[in-house]
C-alpha positions as CSV (number, residue, x, y, z in Angstrom):
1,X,0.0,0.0,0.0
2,X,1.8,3.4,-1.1
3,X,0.1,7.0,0.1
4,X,1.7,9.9,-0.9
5,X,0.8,13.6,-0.3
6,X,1.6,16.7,-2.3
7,X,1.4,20.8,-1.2
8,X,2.0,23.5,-3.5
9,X,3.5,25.7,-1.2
10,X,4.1,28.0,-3.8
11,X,2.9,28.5,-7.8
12,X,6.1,27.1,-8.6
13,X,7.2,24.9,-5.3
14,X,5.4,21.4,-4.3
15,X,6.3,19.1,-1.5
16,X,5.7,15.6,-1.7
17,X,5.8,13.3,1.6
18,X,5.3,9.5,0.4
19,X,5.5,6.1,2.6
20,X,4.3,2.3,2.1
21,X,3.8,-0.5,4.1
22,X,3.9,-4.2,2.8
23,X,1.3,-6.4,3.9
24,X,2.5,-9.6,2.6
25,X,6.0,-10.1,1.0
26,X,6.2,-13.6,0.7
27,X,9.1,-15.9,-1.8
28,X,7.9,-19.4,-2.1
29,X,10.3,-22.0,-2.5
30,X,11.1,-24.0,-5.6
31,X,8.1,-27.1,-5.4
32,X,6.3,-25.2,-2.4
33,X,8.6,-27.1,0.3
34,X,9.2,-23.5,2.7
35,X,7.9,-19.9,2.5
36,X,9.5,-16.8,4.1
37,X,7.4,-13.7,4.5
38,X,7.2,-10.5,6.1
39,X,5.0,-7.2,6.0
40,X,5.7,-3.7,8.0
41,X,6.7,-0.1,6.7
42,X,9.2,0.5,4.1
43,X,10.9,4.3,3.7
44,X,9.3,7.4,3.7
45,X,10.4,9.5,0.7
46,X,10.7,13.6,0.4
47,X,11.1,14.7,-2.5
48,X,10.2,18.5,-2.9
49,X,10.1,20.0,-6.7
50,X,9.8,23.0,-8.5
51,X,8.6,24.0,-12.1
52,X,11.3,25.8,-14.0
53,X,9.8,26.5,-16.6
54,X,5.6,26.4,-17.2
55,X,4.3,28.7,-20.2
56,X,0.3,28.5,-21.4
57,X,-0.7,28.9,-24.5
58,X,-3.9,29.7,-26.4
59,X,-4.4,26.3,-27.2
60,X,-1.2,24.4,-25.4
61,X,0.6,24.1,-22.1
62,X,4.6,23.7,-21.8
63,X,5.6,22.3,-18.4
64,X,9.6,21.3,-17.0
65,X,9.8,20.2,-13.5
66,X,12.8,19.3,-11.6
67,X,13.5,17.6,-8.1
68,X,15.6,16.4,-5.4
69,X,14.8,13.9,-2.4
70,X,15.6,11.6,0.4
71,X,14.0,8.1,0.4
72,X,14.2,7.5,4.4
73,X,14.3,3.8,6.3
74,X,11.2,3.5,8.4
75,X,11.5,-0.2,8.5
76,X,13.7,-3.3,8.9
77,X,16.0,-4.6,6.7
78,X,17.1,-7.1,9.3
79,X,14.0,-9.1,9.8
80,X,14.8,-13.0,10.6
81,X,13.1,-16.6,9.8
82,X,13.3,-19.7,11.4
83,X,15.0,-22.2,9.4
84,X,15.2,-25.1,11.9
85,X,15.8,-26.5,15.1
86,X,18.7,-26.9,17.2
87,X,19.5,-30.5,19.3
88,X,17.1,-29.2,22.1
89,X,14.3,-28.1,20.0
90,X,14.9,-24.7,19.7
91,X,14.0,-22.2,16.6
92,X,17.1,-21.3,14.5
93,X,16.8,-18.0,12.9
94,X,18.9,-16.1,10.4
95,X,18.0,-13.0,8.3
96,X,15.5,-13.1,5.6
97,X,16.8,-13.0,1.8
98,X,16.8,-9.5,1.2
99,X,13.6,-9.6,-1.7
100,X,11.5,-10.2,1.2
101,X,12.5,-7.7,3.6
102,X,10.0,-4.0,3.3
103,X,13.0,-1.7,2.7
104,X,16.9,-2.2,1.6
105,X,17.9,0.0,5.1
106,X,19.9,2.8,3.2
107,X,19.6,6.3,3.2
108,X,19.2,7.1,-0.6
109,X,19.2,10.7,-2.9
110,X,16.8,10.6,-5.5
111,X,16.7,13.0,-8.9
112,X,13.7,13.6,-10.8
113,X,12.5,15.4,-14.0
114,X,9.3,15.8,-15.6
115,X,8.3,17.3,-18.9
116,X,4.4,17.9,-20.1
117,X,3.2,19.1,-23.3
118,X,-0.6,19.7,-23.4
119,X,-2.8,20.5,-26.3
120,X,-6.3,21.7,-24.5
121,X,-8.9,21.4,-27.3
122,X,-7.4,18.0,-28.9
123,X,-7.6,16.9,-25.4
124,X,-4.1,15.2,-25.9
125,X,-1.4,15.0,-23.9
126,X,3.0,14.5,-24.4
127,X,4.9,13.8,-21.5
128,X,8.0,12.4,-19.6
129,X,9.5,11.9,-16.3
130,X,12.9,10.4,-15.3
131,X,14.0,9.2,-11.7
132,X,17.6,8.1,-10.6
133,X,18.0,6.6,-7.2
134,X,21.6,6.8,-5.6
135,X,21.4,4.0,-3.2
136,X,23.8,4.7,0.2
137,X,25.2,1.9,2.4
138,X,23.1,-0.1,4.4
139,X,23.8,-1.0,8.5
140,X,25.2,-4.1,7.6
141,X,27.5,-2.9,5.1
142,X,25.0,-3.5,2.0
143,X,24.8,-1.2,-1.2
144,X,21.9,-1.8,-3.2
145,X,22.7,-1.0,-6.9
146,X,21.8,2.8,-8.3
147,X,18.1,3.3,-9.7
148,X,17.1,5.3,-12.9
149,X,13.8,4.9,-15.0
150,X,12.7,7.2,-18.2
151,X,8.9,6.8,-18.9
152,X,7.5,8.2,-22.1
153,X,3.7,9.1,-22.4
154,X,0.8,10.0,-24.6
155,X,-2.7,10.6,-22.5
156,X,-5.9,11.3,-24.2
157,X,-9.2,12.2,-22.9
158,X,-12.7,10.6,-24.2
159,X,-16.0,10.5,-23.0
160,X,-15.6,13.5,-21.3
161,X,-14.2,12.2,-18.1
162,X,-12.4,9.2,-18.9
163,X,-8.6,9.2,-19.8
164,X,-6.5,7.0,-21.4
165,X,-2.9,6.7,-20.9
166,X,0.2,4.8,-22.8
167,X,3.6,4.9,-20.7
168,X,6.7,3.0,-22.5
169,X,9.0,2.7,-19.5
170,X,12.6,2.0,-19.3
171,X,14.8,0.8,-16.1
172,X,18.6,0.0,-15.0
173,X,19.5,-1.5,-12.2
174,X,23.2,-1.3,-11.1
175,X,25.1,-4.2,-9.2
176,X,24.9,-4.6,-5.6
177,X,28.1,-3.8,-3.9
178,X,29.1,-4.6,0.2
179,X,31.8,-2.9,2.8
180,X,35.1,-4.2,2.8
181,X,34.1,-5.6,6.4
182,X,31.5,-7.8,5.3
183,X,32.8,-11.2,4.5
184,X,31.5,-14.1,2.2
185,X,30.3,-15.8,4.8
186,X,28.4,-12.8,6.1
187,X,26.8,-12.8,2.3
188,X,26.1,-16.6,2.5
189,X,24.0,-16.1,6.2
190,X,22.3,-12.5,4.5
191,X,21.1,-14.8,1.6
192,X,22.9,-12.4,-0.8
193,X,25.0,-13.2,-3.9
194,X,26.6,-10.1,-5.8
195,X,26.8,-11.6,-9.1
196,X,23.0,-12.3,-8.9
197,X,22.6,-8.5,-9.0
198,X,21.6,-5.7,-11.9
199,X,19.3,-5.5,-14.5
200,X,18.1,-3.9,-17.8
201,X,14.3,-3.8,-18.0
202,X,11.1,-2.3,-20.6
203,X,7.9,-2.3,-19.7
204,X,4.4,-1.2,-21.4
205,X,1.8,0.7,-18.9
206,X,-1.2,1.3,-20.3
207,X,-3.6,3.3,-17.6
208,X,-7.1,4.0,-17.5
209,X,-8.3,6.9,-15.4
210,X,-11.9,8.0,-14.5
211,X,-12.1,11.9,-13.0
212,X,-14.8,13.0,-10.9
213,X,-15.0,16.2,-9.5
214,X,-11.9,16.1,-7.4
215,X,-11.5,12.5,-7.3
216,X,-9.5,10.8,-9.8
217,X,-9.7,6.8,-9.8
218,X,-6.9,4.8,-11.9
219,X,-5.9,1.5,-12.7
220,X,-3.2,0.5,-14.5
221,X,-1.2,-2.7,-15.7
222,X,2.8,-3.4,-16.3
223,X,3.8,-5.9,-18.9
224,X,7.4,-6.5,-19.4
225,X,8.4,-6.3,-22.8
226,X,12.2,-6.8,-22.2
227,X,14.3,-7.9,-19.5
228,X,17.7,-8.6,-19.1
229,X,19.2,-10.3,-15.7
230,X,22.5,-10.5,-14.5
231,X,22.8,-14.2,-12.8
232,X,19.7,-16.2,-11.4
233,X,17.6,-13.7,-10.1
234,X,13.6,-13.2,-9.7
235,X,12.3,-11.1,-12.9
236,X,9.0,-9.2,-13.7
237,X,5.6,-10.7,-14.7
238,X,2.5,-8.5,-15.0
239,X,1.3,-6.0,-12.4
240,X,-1.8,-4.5,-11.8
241,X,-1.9,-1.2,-9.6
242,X,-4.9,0.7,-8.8
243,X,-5.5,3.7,-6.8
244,X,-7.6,6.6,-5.8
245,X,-6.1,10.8,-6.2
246,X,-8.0,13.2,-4.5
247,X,-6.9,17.1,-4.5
248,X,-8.3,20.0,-3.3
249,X,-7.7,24.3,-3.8
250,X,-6.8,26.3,-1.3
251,X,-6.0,29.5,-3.5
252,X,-8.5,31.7,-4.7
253,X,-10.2,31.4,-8.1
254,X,-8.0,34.3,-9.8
255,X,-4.6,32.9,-8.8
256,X,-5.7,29.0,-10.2
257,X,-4.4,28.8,-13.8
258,X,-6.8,26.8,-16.2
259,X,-7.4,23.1,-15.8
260,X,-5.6,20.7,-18.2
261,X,-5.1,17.5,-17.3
262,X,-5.4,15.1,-14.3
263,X,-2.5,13.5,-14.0
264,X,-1.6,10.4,-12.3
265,X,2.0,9.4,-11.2
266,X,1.5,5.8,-9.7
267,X,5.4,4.7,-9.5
268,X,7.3,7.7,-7.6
């Protein structure tokens, strides 16, 4: 579950506050024979942004955005599973495979862009965004490999309310680097293997959206189209997100330029 929460503080200057909280992340063994799982809060991300440059036309809008954030540890990266029992029938425990665990545990910058070109009366809409995610080290010594995405759009409204979105979205994944204090039995017990690490990725989000009033309710699906994995590692199948946007003015009527688009950003 992701909730995130945006204020223009200014014409120009919005603040975005973001968490999530897993409730089931689960990896099932190979024939069903063991399960680990986990759930709990993952980061909380702030990443404030500001609109360089935003020009309105008679009959188009030019919008470039720029930003600069924290993605925050709220949760544990550390959380255990029992694996077996000792001689006197005790639980052993060691520390979950990192795909299981609700956040990586590192204090991470994030970079992001966005570019909109809107055409009011053919209801048709251009646009961009790009994210890079410079992953920090971890308390036990863990690097997560660097983040960066580049989605391209085209949005389209029909039937009034109703819009239809096509995002072509493309993502790297560097390699996962440790400390030189953590050893290779330390990766062994942490369930980690570094060559197992990195990827190239493309996707095809198509997104429906249905605006009413201030409510804006979206669902949307992710089909990988390419995907390239460095070692034996879990890939991408489909996903299917859906959520609910609601916002609200505060300004008065004179000071609100004219409404375009609603817009829906569902992967920070």
């Amino acid at each position: 579950m992701f909730l995130r929460v945006d204020y223009g503080v200014t014409d120009k200057f919005t603040m975005s506050l973001a968490t999530g909280y897993y409730l089931n992340r689960t990896i099932l063994e190979l024939g069903y024979s063991d399960t680990i799982n986990s759930s709990g809060f993952s980061d909380i991300i702030l990443l404030p942004r500001y609109s360089v440059f935003n020009k309105n036309r008679p009959n188009s809008r030019t919008e470039i955005t720029l930003g600069a954030g924290l993605k925050i540890p709220i949760g544990s990266n550390t959380d255990s599973s029992a694996v077996g029992l000792t001689s006197s029938g005790e639980d052993v425990f060691v520390i979950s495979p990192p795909t299981v665990q609700s956040t990586t545990g590192s204090q991470d910058l994030m970079l992001y862009g966005f570019f909109f070109q809107g055409y009011q009366k053919r209801k048709l809409r251009l646009f961009a965004n790009t994210l890079y995610v410079r992953k920090g080290y971890n308390s036990m010594g863990q690097k997560f490999g660097d983040y960066a995405s580049l989605g391209l759009f085209v949005s389209k409204t029909v039937l009034k309310n109703v819009g239809l979105t096509a995002q072509l979205k493309g993502e790297w994944v560097g390699k996962m680097k440790v400390a030189e204090t953590v050893s290779d039995v330390d990766l062994t017990v942490y369930n980690i293997d570094l060559y197992a690490s990195g990827s190239k990725k493309v996707f095809f989000v198509p997104q429906v959206s249905y605006n009413y009033k201030q409510l804006t309710l979206f669902v949307s699906s992710e089909v990988p189209l390419y995907q390239y994995l460095t070692g034996v590692q879990p890939g991408s199948m489909y996903q299917l997100t859906t959520g609910l946007s609601y916002r609200f003015i505060a300004k008065k009527a004179s000071l609100i330029p004219a409404k375009t688009v609603d817009i829906v950003e569902s992967d920070l």
